[in-house]
HTML snippet that shows the backbone in 3Dmol.js (N, CA, C, O; Angstrom):
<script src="https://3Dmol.org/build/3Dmol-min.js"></script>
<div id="view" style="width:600px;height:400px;position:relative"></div>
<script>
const pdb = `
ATOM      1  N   UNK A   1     178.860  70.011-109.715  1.00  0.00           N
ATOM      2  CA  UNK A   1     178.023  68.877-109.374  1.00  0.00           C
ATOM      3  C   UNK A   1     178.892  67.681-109.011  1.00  0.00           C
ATOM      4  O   UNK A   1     180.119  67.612-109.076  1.00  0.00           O
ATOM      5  N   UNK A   2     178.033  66.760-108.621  1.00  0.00           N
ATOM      6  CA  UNK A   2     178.916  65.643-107.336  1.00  0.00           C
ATOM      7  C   UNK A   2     179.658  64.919-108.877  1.00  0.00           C
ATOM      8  O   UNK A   2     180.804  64.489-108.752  1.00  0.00           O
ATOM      9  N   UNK A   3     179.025  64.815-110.195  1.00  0.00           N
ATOM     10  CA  UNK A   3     179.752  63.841-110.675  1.00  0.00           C
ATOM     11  C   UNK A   3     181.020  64.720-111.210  1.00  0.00           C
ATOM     12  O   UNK A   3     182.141  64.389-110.825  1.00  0.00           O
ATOM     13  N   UNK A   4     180.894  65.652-111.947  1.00  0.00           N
ATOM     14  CA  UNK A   4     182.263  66.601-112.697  1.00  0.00           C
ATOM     15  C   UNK A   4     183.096  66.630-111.127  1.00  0.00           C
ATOM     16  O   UNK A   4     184.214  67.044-111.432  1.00  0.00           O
ATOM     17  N   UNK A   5     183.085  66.408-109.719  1.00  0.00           N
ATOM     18  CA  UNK A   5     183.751  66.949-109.121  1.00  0.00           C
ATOM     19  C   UNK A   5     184.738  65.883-108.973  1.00  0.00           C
ATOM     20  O   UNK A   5     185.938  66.024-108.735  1.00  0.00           O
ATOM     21  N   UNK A   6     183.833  64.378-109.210  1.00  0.00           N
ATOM     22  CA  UNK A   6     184.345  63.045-108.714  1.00  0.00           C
ATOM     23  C   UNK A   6     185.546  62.553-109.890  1.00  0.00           C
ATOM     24  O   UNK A   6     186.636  61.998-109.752  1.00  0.00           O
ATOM     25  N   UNK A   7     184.466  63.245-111.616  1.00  0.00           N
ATOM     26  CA  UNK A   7     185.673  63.003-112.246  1.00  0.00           C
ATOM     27  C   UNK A   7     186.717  63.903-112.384  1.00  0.00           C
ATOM     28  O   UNK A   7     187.671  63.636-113.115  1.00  0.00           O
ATOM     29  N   UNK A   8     186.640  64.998-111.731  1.00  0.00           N
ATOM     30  CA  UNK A   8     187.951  65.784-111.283  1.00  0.00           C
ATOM     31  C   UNK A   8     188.904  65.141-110.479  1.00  0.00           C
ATOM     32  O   UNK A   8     190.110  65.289-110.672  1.00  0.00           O
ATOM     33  N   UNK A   9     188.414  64.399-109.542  1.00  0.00           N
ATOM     34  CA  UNK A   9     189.526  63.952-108.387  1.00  0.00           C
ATOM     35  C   UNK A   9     190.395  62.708-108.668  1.00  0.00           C
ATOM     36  O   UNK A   9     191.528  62.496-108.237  1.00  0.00           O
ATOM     37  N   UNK A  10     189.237  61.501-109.913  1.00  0.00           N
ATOM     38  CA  UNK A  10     189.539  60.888-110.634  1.00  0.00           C
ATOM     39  C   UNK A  10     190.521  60.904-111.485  1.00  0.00           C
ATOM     40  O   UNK A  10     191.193  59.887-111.656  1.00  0.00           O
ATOM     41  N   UNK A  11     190.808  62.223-112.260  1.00  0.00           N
ATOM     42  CA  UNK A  11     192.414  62.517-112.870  1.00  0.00           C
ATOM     43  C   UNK A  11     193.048  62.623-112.565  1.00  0.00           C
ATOM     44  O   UNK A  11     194.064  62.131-113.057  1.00  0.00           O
ATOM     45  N   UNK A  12     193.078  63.615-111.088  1.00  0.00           N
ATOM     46  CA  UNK A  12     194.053  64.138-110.136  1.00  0.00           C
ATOM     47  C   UNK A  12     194.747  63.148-110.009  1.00  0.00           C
ATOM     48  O   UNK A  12     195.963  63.075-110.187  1.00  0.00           O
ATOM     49  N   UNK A  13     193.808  62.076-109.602  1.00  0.00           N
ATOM     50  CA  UNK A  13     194.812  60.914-108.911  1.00  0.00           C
ATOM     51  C   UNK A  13     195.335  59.798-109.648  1.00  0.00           C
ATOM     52  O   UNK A  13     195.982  58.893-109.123  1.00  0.00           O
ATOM     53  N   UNK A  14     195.022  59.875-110.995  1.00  0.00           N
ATOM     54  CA  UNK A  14     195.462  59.242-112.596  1.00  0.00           C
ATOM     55  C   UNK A  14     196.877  60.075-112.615  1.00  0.00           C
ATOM     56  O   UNK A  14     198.033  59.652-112.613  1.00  0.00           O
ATOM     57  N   UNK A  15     196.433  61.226-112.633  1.00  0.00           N
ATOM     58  CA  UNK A  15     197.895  61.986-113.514  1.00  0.00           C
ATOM     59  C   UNK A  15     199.012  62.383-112.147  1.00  0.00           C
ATOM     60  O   UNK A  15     200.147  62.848-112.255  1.00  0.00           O
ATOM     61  N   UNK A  16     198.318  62.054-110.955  1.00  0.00           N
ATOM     62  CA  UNK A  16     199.670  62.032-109.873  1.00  0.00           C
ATOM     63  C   UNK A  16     199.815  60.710-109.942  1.00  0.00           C
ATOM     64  O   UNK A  16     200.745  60.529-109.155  1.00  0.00           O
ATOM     65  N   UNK A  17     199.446  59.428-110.455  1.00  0.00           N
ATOM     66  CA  UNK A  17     199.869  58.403-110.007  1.00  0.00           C
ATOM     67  C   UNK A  17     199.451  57.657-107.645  1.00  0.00           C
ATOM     68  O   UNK A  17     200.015  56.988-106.780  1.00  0.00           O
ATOM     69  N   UNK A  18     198.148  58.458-107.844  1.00  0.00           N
ATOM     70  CA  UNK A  18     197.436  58.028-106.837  1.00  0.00           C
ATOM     71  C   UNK A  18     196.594  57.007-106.222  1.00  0.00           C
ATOM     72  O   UNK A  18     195.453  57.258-105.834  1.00  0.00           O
ATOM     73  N   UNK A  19     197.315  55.488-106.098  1.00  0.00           N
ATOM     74  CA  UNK A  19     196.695  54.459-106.021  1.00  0.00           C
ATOM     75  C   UNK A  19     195.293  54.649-104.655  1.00  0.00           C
ATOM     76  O   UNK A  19     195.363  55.163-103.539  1.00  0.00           O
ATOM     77  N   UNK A  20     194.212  54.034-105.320  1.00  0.00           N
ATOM     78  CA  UNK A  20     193.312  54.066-104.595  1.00  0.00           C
ATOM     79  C   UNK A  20     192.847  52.614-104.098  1.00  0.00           C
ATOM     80  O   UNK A  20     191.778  52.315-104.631  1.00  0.00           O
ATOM     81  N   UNK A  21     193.348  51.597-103.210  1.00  0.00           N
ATOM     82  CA  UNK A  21     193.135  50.425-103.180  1.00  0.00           C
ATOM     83  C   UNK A  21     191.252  50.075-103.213  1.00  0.00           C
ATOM     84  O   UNK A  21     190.545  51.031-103.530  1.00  0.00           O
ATOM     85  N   UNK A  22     190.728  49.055-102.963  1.00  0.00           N
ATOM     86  CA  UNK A  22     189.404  48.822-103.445  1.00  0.00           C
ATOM     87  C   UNK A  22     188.218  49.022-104.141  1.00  0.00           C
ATOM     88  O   UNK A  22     187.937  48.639-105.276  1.00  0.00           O
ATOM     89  N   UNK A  23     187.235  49.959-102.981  1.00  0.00           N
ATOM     90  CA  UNK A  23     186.105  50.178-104.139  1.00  0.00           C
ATOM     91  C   UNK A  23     186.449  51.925-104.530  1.00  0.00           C
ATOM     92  O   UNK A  23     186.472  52.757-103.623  1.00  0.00           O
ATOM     93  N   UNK A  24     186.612  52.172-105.470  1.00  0.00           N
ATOM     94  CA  UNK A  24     186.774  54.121-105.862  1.00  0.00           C
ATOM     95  C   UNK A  24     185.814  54.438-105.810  1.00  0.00           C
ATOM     96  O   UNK A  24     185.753  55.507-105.203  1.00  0.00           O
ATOM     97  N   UNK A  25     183.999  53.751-106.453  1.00  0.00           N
ATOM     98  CA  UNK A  25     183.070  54.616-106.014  1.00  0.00           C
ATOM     99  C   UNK A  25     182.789  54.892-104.615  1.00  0.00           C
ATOM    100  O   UNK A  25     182.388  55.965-104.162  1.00  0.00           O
ATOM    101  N   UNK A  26     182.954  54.176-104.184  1.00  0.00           N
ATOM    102  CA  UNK A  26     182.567  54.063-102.347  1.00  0.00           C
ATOM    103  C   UNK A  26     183.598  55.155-101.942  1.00  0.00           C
ATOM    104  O   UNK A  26     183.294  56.037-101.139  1.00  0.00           O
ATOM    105  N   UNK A  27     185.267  55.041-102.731  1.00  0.00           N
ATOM    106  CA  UNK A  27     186.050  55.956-101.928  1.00  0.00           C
ATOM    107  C   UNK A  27     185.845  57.718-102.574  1.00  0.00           C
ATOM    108  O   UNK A  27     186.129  58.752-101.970  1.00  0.00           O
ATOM    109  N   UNK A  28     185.333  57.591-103.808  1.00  0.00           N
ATOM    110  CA  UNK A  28     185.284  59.115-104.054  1.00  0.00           C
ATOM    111  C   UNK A  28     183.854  59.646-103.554  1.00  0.00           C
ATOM    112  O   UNK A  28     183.660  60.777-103.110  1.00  0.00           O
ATOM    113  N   UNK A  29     182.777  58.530-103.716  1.00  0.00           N
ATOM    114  CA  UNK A  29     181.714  59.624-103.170  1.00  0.00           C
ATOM    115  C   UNK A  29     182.146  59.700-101.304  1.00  0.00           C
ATOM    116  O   UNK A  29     181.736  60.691-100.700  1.00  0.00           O
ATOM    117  N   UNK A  30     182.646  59.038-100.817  1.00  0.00           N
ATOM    118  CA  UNK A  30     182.922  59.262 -99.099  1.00  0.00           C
ATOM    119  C   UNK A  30     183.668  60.908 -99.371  1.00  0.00           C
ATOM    120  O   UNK A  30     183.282  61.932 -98.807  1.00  0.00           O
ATOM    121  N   UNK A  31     184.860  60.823-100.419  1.00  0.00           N
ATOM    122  CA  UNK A  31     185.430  62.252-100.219  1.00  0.00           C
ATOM    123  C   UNK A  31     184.924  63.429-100.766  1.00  0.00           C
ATOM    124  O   UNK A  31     185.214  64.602-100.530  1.00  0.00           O
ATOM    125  N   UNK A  32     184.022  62.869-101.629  1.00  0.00           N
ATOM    126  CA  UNK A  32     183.168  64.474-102.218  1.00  0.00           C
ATOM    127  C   UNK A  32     182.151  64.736-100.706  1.00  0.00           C
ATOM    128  O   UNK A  32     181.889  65.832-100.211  1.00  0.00           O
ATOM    129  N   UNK A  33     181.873  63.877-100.387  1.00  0.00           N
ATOM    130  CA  UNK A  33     180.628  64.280 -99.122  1.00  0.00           C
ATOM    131  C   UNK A  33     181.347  64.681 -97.821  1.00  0.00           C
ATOM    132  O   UNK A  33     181.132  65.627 -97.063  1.00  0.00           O
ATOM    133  N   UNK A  34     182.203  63.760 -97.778  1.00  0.00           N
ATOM    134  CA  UNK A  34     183.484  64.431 -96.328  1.00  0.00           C
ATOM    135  C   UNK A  34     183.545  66.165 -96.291  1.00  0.00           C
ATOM    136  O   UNK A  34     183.310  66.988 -95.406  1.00  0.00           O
ATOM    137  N   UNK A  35     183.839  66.232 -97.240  1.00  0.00           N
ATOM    138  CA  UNK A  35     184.323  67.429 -98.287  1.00  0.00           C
ATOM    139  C   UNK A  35     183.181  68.697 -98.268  1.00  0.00           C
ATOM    140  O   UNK A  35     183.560  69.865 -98.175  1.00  0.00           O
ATOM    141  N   UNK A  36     182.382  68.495 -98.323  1.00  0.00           N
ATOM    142  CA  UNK A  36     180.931  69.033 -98.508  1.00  0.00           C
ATOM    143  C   UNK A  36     181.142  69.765 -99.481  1.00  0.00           C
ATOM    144  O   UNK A  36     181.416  70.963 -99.556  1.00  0.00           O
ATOM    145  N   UNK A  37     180.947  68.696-100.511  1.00  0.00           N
ATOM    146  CA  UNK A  37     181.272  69.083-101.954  1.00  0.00           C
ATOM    147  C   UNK A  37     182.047  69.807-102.356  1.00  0.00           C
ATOM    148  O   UNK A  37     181.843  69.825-103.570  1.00  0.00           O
ATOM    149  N   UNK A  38     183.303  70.824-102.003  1.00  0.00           N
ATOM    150  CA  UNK A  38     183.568  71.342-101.739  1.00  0.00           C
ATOM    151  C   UNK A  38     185.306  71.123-102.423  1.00  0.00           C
ATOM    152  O   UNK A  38     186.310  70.814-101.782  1.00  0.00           O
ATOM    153  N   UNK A  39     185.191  71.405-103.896  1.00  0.00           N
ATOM    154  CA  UNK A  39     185.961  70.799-104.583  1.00  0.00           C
ATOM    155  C   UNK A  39     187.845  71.152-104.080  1.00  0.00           C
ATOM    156  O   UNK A  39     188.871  70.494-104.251  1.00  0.00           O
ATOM    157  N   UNK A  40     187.632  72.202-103.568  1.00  0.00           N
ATOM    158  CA  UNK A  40     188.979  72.045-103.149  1.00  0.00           C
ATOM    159  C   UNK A  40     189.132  71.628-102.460  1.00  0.00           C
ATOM    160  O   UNK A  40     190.281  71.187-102.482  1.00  0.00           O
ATOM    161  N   UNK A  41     188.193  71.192-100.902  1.00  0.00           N
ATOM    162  CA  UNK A  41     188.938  70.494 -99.304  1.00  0.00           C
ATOM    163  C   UNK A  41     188.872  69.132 -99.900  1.00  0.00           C
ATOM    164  O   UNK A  41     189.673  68.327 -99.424  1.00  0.00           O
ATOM    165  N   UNK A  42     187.866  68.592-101.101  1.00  0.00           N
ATOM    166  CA  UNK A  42     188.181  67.215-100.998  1.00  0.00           C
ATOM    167  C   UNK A  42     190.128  66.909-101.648  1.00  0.00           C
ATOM    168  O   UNK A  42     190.933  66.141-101.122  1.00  0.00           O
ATOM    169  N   UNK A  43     190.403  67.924-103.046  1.00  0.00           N
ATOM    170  CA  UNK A  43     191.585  67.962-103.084  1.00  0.00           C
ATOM    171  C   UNK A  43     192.964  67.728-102.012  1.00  0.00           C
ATOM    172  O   UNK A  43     193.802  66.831-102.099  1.00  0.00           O
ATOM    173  N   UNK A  44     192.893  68.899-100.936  1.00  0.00           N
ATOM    174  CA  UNK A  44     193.465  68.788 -99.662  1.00  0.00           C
ATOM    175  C   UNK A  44     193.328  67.712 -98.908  1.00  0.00           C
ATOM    176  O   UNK A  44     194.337  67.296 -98.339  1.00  0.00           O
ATOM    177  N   UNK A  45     192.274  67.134 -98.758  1.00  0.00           N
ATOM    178  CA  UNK A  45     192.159  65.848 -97.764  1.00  0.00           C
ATOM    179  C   UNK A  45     192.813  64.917 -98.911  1.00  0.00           C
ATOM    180  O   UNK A  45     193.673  64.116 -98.544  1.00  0.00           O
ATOM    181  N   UNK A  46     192.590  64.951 -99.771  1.00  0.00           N
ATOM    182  CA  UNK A  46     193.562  63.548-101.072  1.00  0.00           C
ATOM    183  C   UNK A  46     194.536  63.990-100.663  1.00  0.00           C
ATOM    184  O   UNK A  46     194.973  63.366 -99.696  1.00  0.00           O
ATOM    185  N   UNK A  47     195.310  65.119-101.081  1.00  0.00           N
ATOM    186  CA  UNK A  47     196.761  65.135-100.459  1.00  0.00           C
ATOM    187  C   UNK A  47     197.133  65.429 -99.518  1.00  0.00           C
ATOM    188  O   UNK A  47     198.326  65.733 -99.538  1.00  0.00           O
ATOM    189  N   UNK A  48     196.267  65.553 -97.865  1.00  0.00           N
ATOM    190  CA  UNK A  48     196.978  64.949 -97.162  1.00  0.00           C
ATOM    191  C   UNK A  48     196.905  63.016 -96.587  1.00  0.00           C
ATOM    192  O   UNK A  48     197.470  62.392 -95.689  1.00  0.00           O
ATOM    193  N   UNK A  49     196.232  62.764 -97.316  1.00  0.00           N
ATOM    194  CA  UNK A  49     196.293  61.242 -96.799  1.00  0.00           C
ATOM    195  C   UNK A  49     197.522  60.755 -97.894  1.00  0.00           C
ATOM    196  O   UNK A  49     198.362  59.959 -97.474  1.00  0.00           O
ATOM    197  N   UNK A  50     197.610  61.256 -99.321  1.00  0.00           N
ATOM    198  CA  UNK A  50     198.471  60.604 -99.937  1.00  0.00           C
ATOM    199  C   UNK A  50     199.733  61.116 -99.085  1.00  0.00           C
ATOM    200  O   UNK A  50     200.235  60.093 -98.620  1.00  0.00           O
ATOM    201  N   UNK A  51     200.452  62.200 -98.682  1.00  0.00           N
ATOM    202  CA  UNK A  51     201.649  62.314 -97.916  1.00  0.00           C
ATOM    203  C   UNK A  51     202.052  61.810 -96.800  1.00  0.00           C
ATOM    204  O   UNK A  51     203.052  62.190 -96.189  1.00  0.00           O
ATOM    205  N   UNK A  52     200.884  60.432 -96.275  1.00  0.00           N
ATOM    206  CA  UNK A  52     201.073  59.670 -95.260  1.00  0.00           C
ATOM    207  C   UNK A  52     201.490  58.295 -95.832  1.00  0.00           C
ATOM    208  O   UNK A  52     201.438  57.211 -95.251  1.00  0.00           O
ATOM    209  N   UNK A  53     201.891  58.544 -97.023  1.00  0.00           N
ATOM    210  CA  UNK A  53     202.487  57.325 -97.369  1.00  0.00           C
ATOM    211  C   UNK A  53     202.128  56.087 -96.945  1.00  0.00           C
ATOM    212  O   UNK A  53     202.994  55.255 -96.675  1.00  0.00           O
ATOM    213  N   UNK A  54     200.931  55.845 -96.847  1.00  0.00           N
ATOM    214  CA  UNK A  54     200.069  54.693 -96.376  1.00  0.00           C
ATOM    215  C   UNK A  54     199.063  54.312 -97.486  1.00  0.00           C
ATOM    216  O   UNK A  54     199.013  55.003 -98.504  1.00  0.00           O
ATOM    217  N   UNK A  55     198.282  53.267 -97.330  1.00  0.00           N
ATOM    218  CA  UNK A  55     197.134  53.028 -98.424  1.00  0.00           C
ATOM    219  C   UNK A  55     195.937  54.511 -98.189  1.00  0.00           C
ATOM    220  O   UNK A  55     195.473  54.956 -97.139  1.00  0.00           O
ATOM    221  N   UNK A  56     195.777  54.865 -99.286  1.00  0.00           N
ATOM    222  CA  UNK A  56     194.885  55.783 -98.802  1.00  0.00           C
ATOM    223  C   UNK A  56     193.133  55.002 -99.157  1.00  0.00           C
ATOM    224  O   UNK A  56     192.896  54.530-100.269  1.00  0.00           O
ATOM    225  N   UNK A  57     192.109  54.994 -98.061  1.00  0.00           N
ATOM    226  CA  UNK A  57     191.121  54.486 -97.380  1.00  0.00           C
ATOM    227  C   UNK A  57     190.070  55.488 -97.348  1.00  0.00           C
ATOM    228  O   UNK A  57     190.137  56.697 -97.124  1.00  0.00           O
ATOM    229  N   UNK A  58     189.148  54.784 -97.603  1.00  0.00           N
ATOM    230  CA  UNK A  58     187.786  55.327 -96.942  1.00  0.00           C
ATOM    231  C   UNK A  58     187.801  55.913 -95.492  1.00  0.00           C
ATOM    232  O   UNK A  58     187.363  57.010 -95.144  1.00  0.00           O
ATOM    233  N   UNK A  59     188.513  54.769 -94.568  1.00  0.00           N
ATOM    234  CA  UNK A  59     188.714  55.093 -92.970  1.00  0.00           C
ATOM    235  C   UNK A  59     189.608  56.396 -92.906  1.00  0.00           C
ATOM    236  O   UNK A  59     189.662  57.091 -91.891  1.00  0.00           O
ATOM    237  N   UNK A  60     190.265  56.657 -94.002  1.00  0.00           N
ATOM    238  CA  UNK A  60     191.786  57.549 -93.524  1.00  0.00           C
ATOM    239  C   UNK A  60     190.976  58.686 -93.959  1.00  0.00           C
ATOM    240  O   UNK A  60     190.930  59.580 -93.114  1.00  0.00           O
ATOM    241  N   UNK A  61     190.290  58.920 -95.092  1.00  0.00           N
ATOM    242  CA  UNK A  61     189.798  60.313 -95.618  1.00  0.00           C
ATOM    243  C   UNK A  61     188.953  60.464 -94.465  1.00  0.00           C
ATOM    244  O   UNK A  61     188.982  61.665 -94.198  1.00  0.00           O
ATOM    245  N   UNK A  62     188.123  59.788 -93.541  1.00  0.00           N
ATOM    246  CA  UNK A  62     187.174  60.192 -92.877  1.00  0.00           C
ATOM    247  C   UNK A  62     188.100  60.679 -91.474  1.00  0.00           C
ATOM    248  O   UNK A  62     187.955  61.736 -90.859  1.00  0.00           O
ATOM    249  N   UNK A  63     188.960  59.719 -91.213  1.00  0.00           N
ATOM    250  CA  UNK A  63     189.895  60.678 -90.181  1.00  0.00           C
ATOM    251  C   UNK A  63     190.376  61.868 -90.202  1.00  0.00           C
ATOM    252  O   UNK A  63     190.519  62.723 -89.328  1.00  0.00           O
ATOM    253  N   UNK A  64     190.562  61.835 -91.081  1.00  0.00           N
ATOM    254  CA  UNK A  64     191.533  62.871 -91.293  1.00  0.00           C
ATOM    255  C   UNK A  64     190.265  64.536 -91.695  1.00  0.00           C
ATOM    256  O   UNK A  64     190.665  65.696 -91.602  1.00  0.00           O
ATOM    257  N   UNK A  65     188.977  64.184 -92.062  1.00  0.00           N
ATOM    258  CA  UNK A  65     188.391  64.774 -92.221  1.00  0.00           C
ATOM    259  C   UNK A  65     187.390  65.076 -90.650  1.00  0.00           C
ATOM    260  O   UNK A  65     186.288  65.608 -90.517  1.00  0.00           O
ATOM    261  N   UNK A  66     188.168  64.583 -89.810  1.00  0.00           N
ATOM    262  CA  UNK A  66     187.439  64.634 -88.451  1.00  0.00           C
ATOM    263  C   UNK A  66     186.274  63.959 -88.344  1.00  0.00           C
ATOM    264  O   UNK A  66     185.507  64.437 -87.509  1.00  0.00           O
ATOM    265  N   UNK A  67     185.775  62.703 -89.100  1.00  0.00           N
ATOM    266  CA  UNK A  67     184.619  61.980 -88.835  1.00  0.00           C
ATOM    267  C   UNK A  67     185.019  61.122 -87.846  1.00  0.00           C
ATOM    268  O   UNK A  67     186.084  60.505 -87.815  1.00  0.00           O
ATOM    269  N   UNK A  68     183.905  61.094 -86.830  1.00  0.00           N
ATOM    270  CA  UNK A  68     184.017  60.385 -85.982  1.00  0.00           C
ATOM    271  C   UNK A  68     183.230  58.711 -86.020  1.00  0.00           C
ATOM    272  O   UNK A  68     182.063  58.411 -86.272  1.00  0.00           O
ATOM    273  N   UNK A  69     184.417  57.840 -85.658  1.00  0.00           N
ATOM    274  CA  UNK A  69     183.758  56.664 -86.174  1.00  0.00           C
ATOM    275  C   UNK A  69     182.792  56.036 -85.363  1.00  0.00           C
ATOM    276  O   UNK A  69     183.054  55.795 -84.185  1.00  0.00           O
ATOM    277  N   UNK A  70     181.192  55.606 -86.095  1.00  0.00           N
ATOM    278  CA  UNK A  70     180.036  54.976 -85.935  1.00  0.00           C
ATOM    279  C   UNK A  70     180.432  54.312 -84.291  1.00  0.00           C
ATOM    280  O   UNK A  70     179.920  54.767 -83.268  1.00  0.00           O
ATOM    281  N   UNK A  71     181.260  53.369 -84.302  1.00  0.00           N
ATOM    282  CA  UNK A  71     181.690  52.377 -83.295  1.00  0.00           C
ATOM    283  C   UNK A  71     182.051  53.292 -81.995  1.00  0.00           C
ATOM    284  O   UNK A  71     181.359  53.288 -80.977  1.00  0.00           O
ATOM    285  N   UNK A  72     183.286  54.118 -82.177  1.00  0.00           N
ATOM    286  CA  UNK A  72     183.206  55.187 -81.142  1.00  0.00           C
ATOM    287  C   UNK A  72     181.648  55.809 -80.383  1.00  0.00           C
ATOM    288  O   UNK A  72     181.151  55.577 -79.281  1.00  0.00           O
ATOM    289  N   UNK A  73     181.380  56.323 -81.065  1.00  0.00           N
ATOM    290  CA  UNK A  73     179.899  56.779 -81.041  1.00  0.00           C
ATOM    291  C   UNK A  73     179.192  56.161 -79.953  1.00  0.00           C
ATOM    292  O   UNK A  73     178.973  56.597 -78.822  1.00  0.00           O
ATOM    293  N   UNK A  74     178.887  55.126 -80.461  1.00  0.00           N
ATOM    294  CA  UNK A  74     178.100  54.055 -79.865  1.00  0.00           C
ATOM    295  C   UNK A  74     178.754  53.526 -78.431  1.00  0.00           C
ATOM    296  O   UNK A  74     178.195  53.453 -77.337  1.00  0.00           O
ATOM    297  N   UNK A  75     180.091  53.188 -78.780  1.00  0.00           N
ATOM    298  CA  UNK A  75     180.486  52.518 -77.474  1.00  0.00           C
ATOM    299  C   UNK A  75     181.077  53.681 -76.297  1.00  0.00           C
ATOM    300  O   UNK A  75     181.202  53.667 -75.073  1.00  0.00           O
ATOM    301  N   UNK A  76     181.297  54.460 -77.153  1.00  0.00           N
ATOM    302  CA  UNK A  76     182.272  55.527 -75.985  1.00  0.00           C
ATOM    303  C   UNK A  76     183.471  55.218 -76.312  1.00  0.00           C
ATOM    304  O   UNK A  76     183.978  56.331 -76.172  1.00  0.00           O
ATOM    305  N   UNK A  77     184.242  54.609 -76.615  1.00  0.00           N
ATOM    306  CA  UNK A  77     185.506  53.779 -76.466  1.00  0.00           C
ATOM    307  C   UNK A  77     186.488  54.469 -78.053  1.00  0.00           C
ATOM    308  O   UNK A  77     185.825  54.773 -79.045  1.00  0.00           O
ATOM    309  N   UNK A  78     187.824  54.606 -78.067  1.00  0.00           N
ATOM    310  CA  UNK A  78     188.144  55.133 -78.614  1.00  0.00           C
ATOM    311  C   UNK A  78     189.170  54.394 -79.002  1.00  0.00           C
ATOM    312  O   UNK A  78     189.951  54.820 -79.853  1.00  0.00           O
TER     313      UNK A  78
END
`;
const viewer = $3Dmol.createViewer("view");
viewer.addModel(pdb, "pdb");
viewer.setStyle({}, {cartoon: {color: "spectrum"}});
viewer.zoomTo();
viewer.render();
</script>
């Protein structure tokens, strides 16, 4: 279930030392649903945004999870 999965990803990233800058609910439910619940791809998408050595984001899990952004969409423009 969405919450045991969220506080799964929640340790993961406690006991790797996985800073999550702003809001975590906003950023773990984006990656359990990216994910389609789907407790291991959300794992994989955490570590590959953490090996980009960048802030890891709401925007970055959804990239990287092939979401295409709202704005694109709309404008065409990329």
């Amino acid at each position: 279930d969405q919450t045991a999965a969220i506080s799964r990803l929640q340790l993961i990233c406690s006991q790797e030392g996985v800073n999550i800058p702003g809001d975590e609910i906003e950023f773990f439910d984006t990656l359990f649903h990216v994910s389609g619940g789907d407790l291991r791809r959300a794992i994989t998408l955490l570590q590959s945004a953490h090996r980009l050595s960048r802030p890891i984001t709401v925007d970055l899990i959804k990239s990287l999870a092939g979401i295409i952004p709202k704005e694109v969409i709309i404008t065409g423009v990329s």
